[in-house]
Structures are given as structure tokens and as C-alpha cells.
N, C-alpha and C positions, 0 to 999 in steps of 0.2 A: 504494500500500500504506500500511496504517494501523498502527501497532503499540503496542501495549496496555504500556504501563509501568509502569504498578502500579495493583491494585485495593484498592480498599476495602475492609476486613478486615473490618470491623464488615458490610457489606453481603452480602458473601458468608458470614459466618459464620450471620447469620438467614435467610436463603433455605435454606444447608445445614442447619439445623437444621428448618425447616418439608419439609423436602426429602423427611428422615430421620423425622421425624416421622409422615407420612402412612404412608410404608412401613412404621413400628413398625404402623398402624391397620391394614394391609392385611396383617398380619401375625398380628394379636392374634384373629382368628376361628379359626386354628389352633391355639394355646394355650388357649383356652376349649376345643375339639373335641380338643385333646386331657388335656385334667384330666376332662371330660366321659367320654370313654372310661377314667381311670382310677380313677374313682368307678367305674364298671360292673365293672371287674377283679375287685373286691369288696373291704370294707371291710375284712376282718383283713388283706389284704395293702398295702393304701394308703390307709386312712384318711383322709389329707389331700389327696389326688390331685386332687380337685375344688378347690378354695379354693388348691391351690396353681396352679392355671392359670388361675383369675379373677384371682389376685393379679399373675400374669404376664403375661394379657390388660391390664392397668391399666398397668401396668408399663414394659409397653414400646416402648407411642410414646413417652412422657416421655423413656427413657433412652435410646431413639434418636435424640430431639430433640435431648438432652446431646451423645452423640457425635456427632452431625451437625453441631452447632453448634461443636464443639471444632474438629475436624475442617476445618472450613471455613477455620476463625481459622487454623488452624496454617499449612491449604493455602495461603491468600491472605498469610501471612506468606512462606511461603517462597519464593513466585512473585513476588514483590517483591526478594526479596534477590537470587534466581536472576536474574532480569529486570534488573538494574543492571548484572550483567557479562557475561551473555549475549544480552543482548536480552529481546525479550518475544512475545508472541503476533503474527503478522502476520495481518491483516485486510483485503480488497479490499471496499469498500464502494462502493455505487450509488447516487452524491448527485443523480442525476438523477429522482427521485421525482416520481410523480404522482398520489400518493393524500396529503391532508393528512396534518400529522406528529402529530394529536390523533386520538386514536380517534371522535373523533365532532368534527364543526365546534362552536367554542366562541361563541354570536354572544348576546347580553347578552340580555338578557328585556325584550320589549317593555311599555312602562311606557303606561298609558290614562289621557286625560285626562277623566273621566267628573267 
């Protein structure tokens, strides 16, 4: 068993923030779809219904980012402190590997003596 004592804040704060991010983007065709449907309501009842869901399609991978990114910093801060007196995460890991540890063989570029 392996066990995980403190992670990197800064590391885990920008994966959660790209994390958080993509789900704001997969998120924002519904806010568009729906300011879309309240421009259709009709204009003396919502006027701004349209331009306020472009505003909040735009809007909100960024400040999902935000709090993703916060989020993460706080997580990885407190699994640090937690992790000093409790321990930390256990891991059984398989160092018996039989595929290289490089996604691709790293082997130099053949140099030609022309």
C-alpha cells in the first residue's frame, strides 16, 4: 500500500478549474435555449430575456472555472491538513508494468550524414 500525503494545491486547483470549466461549456447551450425561448414569450413581458442568456451562456464556464479553481485550492488545502493527522489516501499500485511509462517510446531522431 501506497498513501498519498499531500497534494499539490496549485495542481489540483487548475485541473478543478478546467474541470468546472468545460461543464460551465456543456452547460451554456441551455442558457442560450433558454433567453432564446424568453425573447419568444414576447417582448413587453421580457425585453431582455435574450441578451440576458447570451450574457449567461458567456458567463458561465468562466465562473465555473472560478469556482472550480477555488474549490480545488480549498479541497487540496484541507486534505493536507486532514492527511497529517489522519493519514491520507491508500493506494495498491502494480509496479510490475509492461507497457512503457511514456505514452509513446521516446528514441532521438535519426541524424543523416548526406
Amino acid at each position: 500500500m501506497h498513501i498519498i500525503k499531500s497534494v499539490g494545491v496549485l495542481s489540483v486547483a487548475k485541473i478543478m478549474g478546467l474541470i468546472y470549466g468545460c461543464m460551465g461549456l456543456i452547460f451554456a447551450p441551455l442558457f442560450l435555449l433558454f433567453g432564446l425561448l424568453g425573447t419568444l414569450v414576447g417582448q413587453s413581458k421580457a425585453p431582455f430575456a435574450g441578451v440576458f442568456g447570451i450574457v449567461f451562456a458567456v458567463a458561465m464556464p468562466i465562473a465555473y472555472g472560478i469556482i472550480g479553481f477555488l474549490t480545488g485550492a480549498i479541497g487540496s488545502l484541507l486534505y493536507n491538513l486532514f492527511a497529517k493527522f489522519v493519514g491520507g489516501f491508500e493506494l495498491e499500485l502494480d509496479l510490475r508494468r509492461t507497457a512503457p511509462l511514456a505514452p509513446y517510446p521516446i528514441v532521438p531522431p535519426a541524424t543523416s550524414n548526406i
